[in-house]
C-alpha positions in Angstrom: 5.5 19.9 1.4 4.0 16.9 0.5 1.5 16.9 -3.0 0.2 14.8 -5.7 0.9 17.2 -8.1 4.6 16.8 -8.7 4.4 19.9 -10.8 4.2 22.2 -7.2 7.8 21.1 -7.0 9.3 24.1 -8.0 11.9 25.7 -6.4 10.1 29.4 -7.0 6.8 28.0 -5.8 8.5 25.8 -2.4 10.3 29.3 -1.5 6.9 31.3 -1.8 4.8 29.0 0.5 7.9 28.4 2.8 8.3 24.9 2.3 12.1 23.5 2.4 11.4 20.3 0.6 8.9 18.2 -1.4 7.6 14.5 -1.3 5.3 13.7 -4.2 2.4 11.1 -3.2 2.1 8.1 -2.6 5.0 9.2 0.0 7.9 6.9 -0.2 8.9 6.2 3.2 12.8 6.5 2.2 12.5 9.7 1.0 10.6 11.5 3.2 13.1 10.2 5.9 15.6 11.4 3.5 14.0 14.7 3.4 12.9 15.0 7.4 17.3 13.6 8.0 18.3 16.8 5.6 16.1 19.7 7.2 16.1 18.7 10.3 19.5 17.7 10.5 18.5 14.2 12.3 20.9 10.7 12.7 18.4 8.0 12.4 20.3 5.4 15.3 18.1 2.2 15.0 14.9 0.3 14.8 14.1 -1.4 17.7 12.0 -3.9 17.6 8.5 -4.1 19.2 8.2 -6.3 22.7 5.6 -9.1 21.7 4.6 -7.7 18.6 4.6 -9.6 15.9 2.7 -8.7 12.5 -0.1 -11.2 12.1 0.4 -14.0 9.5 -0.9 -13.7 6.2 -3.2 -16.3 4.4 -2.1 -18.1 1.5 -3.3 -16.0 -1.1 -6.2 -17.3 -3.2 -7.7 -16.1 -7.0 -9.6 -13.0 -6.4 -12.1 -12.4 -8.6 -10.6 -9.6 -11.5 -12.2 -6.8 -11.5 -11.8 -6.8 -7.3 -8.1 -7.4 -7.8 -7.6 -5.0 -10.7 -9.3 -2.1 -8.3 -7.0 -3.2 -5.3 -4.1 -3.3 -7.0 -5.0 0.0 -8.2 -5.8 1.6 -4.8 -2.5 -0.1 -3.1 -0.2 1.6 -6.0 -1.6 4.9 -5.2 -1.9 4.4 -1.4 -5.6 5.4 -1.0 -6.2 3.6 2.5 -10.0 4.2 2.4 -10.6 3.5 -1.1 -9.1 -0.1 -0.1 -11.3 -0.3 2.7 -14.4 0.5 0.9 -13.0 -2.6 -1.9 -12.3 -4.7 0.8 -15.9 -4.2 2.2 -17.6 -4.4 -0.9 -15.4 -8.3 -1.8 -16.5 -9.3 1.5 -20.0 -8.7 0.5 -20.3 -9.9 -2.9 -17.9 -12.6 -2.0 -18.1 -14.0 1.7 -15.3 -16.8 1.0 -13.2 -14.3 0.3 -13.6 -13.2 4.0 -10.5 -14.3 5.6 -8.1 -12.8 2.8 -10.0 -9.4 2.9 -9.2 -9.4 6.7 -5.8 -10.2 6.2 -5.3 -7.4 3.3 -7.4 -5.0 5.5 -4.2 -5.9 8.4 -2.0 -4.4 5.9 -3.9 -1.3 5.2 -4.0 -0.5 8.2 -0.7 -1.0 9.1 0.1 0.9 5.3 2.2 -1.5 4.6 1.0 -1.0 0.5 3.8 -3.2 -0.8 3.3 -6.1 1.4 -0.4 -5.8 -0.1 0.5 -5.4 -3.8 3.0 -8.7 -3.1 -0.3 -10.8 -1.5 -2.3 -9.0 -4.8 0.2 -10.5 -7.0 0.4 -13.8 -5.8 -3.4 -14.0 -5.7 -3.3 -13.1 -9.5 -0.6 -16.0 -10.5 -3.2 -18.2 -8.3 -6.1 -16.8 -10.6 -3.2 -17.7 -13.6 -2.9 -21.2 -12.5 -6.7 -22.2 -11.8 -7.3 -20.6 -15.4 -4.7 -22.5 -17.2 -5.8 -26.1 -15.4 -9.5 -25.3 -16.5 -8.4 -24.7 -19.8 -6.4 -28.2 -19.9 
């Protein structure tokens, strides 16, 4: 059973609606392997890597303006892929240099790769730190 309300993880309630384990949301990918190894009684063997596939590179991360990088940040930490979308869309439209770096972000939703996203959020935000600090000099 997977849920945002952690408070459905009760053994009582899991046996009542058949479920044999819980995940709370955002699902962490390790323990929802964790939980699919236990109950299904599965030996992960390996990741192989993908032929030619390589994930695309990432822009440097540039200031964003706040209030866009306070909502994706947000949105990444509870792993609501359309919600980012619809941010993504909208800093596109209010802010067409921003283009490139909401592609590259919207690359990362896709692939849910939310930590990769909050990592490219933060560094954006000690870019938005610096450029504050050398206009305030």
């Amino acid at each position: 059973m997977v849920s945002a309300n952690a408070f459905e993880n009760r053994p009582d309630k899991l046996v009542e609606v058949g479920a044999q384990a819980f995940v709370d949301k955002p699902v962490i990918e390790s323990e929802l392997l964790l939980a699919l190894q236990r109950h299904l009684e599965l030996e992960w063997v390996a990741e192989l890597p993908v032929p030619g596939w390589a994930p695309p590179a990432l822009p440097r991360p540039t200031a964003l303006p706040e209030d866009f990088a306070l909502a994706l940040t947000r949105l990444a930490r509870l792993g609501h892929a359309r919600g980012l979308h619809q941010a993504l869309d909208q800093l596109q439209e209010a802010h067409p240099a921003c283009e490139a770096q909401a592609a590259a972000m919207r690359g990362l939703v896709e692939r849910f790769a939310f930590s990769e996203l909050l990592e490219h959020l933060a560094q954006a935000a000690a870019q938005a730190s610096d450029l504050s600090e050398a206009e305030a000099s």
